[in-house]
VOGU-3710 file (C-alpha; in Angstrom, 3 decimals, decimal comma):
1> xxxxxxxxxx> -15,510/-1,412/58,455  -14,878/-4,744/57,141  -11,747/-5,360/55,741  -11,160/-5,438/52,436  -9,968/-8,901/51,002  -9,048/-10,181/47,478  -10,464/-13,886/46,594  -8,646/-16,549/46,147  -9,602/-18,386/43,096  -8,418/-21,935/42,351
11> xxxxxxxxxx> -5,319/-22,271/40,628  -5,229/-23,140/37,170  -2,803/-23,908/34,810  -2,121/-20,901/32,294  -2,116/-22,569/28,644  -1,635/-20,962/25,144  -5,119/-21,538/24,208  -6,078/-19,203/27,134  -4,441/-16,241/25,810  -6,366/-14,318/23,804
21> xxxxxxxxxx> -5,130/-12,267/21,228  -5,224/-8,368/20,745  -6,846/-7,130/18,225  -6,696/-3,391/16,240  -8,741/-2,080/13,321  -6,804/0,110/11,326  -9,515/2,394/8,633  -7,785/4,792/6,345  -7,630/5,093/2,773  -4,485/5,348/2,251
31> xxxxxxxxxx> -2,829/1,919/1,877  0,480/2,912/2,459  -0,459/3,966/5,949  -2,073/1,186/6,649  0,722/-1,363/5,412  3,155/1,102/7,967  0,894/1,088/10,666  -0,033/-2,566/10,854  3,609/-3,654/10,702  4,772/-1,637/13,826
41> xxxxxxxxxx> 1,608/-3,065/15,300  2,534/-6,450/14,422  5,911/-6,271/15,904  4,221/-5,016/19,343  1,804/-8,193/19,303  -1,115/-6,928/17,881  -3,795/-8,902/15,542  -4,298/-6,536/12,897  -7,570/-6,314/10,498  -7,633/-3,085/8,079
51> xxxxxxxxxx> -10,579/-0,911/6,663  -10,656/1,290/3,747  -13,303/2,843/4,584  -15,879/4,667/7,757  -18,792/1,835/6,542  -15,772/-1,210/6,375  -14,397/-0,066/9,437  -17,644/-0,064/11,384  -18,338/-4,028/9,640  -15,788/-5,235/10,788
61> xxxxxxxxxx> -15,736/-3,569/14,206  -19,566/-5,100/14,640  -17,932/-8,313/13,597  -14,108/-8,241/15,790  -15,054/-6,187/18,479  -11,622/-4,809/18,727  -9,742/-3,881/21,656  -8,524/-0,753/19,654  -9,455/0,877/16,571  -7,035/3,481/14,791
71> xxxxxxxxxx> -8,818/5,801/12,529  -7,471/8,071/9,505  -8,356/11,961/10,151  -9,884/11,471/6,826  -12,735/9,125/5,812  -13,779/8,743/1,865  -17,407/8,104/2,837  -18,321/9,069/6,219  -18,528/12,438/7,900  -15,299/12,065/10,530
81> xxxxxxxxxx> -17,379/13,942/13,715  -20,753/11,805/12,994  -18,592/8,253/12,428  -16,659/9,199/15,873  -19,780/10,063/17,976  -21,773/7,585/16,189  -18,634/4,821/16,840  -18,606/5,619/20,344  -21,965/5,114/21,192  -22,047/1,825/20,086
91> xxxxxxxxxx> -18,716/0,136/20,999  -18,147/2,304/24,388  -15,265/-0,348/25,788  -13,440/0,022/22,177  -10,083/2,238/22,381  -10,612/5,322/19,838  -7,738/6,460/18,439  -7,518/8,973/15,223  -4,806/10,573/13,772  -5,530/13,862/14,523
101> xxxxxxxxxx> -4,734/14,670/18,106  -7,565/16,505/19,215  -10,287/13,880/18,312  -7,618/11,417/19,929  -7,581/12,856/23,509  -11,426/12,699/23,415  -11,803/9,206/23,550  -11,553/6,705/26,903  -8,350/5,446/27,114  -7,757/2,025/26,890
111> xxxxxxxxxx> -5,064/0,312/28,951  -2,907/-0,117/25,774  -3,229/3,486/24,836  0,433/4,327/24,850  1,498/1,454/22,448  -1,234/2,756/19,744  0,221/6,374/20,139  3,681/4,865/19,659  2,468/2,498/16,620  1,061/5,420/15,004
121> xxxxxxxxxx> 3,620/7,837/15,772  6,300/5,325/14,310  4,296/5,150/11,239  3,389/8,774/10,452  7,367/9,097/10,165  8,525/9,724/7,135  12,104/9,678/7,208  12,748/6,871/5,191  16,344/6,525/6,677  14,812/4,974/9,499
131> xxxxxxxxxx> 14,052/1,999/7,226  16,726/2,107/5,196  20,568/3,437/5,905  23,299/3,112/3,598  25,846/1,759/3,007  23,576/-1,068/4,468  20,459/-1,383/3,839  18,728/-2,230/7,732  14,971/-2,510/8,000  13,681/-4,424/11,215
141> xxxxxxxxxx> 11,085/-7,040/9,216  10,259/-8,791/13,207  10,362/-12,458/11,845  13,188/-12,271/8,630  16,983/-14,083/8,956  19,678/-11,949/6,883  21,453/-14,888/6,098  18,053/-16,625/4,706  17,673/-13,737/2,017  21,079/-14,253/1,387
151> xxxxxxxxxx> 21,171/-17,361/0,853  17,423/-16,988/-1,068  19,430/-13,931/-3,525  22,360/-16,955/-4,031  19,317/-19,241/-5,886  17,840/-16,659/-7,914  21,304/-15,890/-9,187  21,823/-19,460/-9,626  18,774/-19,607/-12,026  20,157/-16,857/-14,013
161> xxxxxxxxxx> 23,539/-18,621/-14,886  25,678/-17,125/-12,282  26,843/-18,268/-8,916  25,268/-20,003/-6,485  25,044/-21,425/-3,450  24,072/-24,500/-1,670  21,236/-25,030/0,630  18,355/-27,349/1,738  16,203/-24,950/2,616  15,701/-20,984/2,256
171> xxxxxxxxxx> 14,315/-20,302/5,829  12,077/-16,827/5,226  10,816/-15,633/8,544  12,211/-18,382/10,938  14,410/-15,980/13,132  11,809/-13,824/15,096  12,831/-10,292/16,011  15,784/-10,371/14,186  17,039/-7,335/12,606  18,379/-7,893/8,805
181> xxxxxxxxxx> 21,348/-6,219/7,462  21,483/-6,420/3,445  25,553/-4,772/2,506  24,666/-3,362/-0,712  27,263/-4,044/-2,591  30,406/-1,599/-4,193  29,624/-1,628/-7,829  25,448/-0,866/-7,202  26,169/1,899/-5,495  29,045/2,610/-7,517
191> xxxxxxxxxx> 26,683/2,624/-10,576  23,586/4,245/-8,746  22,096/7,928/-10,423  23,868/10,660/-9,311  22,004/13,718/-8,397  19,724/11,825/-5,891  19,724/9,608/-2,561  19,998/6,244/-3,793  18,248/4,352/-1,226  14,806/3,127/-1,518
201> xxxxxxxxxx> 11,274/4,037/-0,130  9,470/1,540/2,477  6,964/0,776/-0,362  9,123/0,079/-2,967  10,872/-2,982/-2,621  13,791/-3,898/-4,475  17,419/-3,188/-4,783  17,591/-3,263/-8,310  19,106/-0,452/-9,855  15,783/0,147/-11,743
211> xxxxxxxxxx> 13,926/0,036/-8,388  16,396/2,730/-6,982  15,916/5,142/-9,669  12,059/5,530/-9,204  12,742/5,694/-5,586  15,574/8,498/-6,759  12,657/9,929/-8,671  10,102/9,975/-6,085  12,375/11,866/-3,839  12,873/14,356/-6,525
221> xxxxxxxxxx> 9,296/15,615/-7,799  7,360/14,381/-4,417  8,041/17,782/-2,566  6,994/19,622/-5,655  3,095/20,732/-7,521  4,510/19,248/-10,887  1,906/16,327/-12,406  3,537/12,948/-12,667  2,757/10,087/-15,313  3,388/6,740/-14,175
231> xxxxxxxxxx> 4,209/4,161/-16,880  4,482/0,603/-16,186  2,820/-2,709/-17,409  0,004/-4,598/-15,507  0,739/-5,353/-11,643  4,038/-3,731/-11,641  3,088/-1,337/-8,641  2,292/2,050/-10,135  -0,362/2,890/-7,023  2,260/2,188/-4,880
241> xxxxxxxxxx> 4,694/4,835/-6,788  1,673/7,330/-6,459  1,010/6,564/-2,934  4,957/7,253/-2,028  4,316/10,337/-4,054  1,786/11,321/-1,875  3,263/10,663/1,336  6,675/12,445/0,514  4,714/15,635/-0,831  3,425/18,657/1,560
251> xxxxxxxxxx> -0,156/17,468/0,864  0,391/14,118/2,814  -2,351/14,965/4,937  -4,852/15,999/3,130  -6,606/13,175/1,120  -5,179/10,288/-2,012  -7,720/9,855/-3,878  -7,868/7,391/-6,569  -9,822/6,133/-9,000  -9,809/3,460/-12,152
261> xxxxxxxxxx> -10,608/5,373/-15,319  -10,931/1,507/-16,657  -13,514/0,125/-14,284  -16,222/2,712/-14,695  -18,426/3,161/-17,571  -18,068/5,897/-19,770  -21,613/7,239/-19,265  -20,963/7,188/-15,571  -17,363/8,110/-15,070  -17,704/12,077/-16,061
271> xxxxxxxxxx> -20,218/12,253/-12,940  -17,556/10,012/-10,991  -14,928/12,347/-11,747  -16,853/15,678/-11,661  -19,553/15,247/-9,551  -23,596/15,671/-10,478  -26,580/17,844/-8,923  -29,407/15,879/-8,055  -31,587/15,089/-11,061  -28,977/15,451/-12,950
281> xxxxxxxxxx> -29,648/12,489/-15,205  -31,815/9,361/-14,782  -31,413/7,665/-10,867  -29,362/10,746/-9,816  -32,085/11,168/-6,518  -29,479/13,206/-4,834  -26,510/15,511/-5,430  -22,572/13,921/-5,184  -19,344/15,372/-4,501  -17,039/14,163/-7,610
291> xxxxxxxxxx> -13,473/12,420/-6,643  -11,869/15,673/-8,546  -12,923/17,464/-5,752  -12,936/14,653/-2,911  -9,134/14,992/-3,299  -9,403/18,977/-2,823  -6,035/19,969/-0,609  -4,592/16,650/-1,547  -3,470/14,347/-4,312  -6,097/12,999/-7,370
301> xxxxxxxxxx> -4,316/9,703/-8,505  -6,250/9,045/-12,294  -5,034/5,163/-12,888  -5,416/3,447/-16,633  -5,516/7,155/-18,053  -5,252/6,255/-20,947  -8,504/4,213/-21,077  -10,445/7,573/-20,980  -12,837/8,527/-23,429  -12,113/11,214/-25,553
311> xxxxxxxxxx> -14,841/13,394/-25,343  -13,772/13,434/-21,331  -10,639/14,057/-22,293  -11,351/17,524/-23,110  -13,087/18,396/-19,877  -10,300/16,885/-17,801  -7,853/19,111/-19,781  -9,932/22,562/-18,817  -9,915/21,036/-15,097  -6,118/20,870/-15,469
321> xxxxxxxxxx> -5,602/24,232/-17,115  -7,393/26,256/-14,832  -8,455/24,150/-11,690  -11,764/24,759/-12,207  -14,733/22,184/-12,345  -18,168/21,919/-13,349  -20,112/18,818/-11,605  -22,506/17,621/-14,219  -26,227/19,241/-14,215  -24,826/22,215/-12,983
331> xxxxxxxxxx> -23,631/25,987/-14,519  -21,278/27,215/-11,364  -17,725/26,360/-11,641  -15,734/25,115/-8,221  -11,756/25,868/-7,614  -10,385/22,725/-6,577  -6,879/22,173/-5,748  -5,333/19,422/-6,081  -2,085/17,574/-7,514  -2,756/15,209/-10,024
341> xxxxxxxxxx> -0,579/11,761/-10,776  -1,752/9,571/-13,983  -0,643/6,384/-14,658  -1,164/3,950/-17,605  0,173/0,226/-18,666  -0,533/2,034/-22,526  2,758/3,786/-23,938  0,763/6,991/-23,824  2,941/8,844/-26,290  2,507/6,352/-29,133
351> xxxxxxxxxx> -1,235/6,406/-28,279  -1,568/9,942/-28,810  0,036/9,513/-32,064  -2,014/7,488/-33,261  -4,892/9,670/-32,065  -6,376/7,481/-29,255  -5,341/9,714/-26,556  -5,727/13,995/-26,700  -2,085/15,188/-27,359  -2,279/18,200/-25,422
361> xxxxxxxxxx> -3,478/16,299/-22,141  -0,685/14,231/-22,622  1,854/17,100/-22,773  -0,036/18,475/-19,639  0,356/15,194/-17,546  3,770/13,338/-18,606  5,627/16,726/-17,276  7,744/14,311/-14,883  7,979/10,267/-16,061  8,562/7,974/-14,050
371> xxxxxxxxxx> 7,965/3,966/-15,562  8,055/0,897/-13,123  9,455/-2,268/-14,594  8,288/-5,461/-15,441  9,151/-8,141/-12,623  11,740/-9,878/-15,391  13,867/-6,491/-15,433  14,537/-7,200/-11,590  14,287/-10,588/-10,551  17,505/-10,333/-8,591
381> xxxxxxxxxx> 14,478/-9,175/-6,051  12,957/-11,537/-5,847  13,757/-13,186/-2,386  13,175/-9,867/-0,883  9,814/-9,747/-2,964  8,696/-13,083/-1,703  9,761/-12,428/2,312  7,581/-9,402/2,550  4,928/-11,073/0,868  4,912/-14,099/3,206
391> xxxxxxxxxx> 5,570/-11,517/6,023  2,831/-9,929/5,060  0,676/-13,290/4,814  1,633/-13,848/7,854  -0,047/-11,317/9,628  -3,440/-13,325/10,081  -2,047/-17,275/9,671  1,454/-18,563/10,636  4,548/-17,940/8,572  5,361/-20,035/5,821
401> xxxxxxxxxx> 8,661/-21,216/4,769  10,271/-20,986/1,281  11,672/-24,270/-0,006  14,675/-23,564/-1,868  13,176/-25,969/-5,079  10,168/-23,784/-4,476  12,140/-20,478/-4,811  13,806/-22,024/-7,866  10,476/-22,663/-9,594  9,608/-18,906/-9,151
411> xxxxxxxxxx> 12,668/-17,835/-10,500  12,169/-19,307/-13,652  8,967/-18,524/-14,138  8,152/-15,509/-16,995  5,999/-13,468/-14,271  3,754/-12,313/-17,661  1,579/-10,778/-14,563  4,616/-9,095/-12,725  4,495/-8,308/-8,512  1,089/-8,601/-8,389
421> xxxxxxxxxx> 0,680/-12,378/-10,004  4,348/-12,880/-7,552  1,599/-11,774/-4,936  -1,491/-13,962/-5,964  0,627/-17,269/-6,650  2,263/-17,215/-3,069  -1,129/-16,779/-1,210  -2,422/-19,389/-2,883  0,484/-21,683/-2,135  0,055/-20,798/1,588
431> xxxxxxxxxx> -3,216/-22,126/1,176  -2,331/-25,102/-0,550  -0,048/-26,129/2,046  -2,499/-26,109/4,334  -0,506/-26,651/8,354  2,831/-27,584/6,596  5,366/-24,792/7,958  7,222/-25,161/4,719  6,617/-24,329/1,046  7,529/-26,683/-1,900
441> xxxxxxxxxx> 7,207/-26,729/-5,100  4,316/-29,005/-5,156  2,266/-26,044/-3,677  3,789/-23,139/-6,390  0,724/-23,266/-8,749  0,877/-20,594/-11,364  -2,747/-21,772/-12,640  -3,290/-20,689/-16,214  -1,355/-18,059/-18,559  -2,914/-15,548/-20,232
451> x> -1,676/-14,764/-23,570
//
């Protein structure tokens, strides 16, 4: 037998541009799960790309090759058995991991195997005192310094008229693996709701005392069947309320499905909604499950509400009566159940007043309210806004830097377009500072207002 000997290859020098970079798909449809799962992910090293979707997830798997993809138990448009087997066949050397442990052990495992089981174990948790513990607030954001918010919360309240401190620069994300302690301080929680744990959900950030009440809220009705109306205006994070509300309830893992009662025409939105037989009406060639009863077991999020047409109005109000639906071109009735959560940028009382909006739906939604506020009502958040964004930013292109002038131009802007424009205006200014670590105010564009 010869003996076995291991080659000697020539020695090279190991340089950065060698390394390559690991990779994981993350497909679910909830976006909350996806936010939680990519962080811990991030913080082990991992290149992170997510999917909505079965039909996304396999694009951009064709496209990444991934070393590992994580998959939701639940798809919204692919039959889970038929993706896996399908997904398996045709990228053999990619690590398969879903959330329900069954499918999981069926899959090769990769050599990173364990940290995927510990990224998604870490983010199925939901004890939210793992992210935040009072009386300090502690959250481990991988690449944030405590002193940098602090000093970041110093210019905001400099910009409304109270103190401030001095600084040259606000340096979000410089310290890497650094775990930030916020004190919250005496009169907050002196002045928080009573009745309810006033520290705030993963998803919802803010310390604002307006930002701790919904978070109070949430805590509250989450656990319970009772239908929840979300008020807010334009980009002030009502799917994210509805998505906490979701996670939080006893129907976490069943599906959140949501759809835009704004963005789909009328004539099509009843068989969006209810479902159709095929035939049912002109270019229906085949049959379709509605969302009403996609969401069966789980949580049916109905956003801009109060955009509906009337005439739907009345069918959505059986539906919620009696759980009971009727897809459209068909006489059978189907029991669904499934917890509904509305939300609307309309003041949906005043609309039913005025007769744009079925009273007695109204009545049967708004049971619990919660409202979100406009970005103006708690700009004291604002450095913590604008680190997680630029965290978040940072996931596929290197972290940016917050000037402090550049944090002072955002503070006294109006924000007419609330979290979400806060959102849009910093990814553009990461692009417009092309390889500059740092953020001005040169690069803040706010582009133009609508009025």
């Amino acid at each position: 037998m010869q003996p076995f000997s291991i080659p000697v290859l020539p020695s090279q020098p190991l340089t950065h541009s060698r390394i390559r970079t690991r990779t994981a798909l993350v497909a679910s449809a909830d976006r909350s799960f996806r936010q939680r799962l990519s962080e811990v992910l991030t913080g082990l090293r991992w290149q992170v790309r997510e999917a909505e979707g079965g039909a996304q997830a396999w694009a951009e798997a064709a496209t990444l090759v991934p070393e590992a993809v994580i998959v939701d138990a639940w798809l919204p448009d692919l039959d889970m058995d038929e993706f896996l087997s399908e997904f398996r066949g045709s990228f053999p050397d990619v690590d398969l991991v879903t959330t329900g442990e069954s499918t999981a052990a069926e899959s090769p495992r990769g050599p990173y195997r364990q940290e995927l089981l510990y990224a998604l174990r870490k983010s199925q948790e939901t004890d939210t005192a793992a992210w935040n513990a009072a009386p300090a607030m502690k959250r481990d954001f991988g690449t944030t310094s405590g002193k940098a918010l602090e000093q970041a919360a110093a210019t905001v309240a400099a910009i409304s008229g109270t103190k401030a401190a001095g600084s040259e620069e606000i340096k979000i994300g410089e310290a890497a693996g650094t775990l930030v302690t916020m004190p919250v301080r005496a009169e907050k929680m002196a002045s928080a709701p009573e009745g309810g744990c006033a520290e705030r959900l993963p998803e919802l950030v803010g310390n604002a005392d307006c930002m701790l009440e919904i978070s109070r809220r949430v805590r509250l009705v989450a656990p319970r069947m009772t239908p929840v109306l979300i008020e807010g205006p334009t980009g002030s994070g009502k799917e994210l309320v509805a998505e906490a509300l979701h996670r939080l309830s006893t129907r976490n893992r069943k599906p959140f499905i949501a759809i835009n009662c704004a963005a789909i025409p009328e004539t099509l939105l009843e068989a969006e909604l209810f479902g159709h037989t095929r035939g049912a009406f002109t270019g229906a060639v085949q049959g379709r499950t509605g969302r009403i009863e996609a969401a069966d077991g789980g949580t049916l999020f109905l956003d801009e509400i109060g955009e509906m047409p009337l005439a739907l109005q009345s069918k959505l109000l059986r539906f919620v009566e009696c759980g009971e639906l009727q897809r459209v071109g068909e006489n059978e009735t189907v029991k669904v159940d499934v917890r509904i959560i509305a939300a609307t940028h309309r003041p949906l009382a005043q609309h039913a007043r005025e007769g744009g909006f079925r009273s007695d739906l109204y009545y049967r939604l708004a049971v619990f309210l919660i409202r979100t506020p406009t970005l103006a009502e708690h700009l004291q958040d604002l450095p913590l806004l604008v680190e997680h964004f630029l965290q978040k930013l940072g996931r596929e292109t290197p972290m940016k830097r917050m000037g402090q002038n550049a944090l002072a131009k955002l503070a006294a802007h109006d924000w007419p377009g609330n979290v979400r424009e806060l959102e849009h205006v910093l990814e553009r200014a990461v692009i417009l500072a092309g390889d500059s670590p740092l953020l001005t105010a040169h690069e803040i564009d706010f582009g133009l207002t609508v009025n």
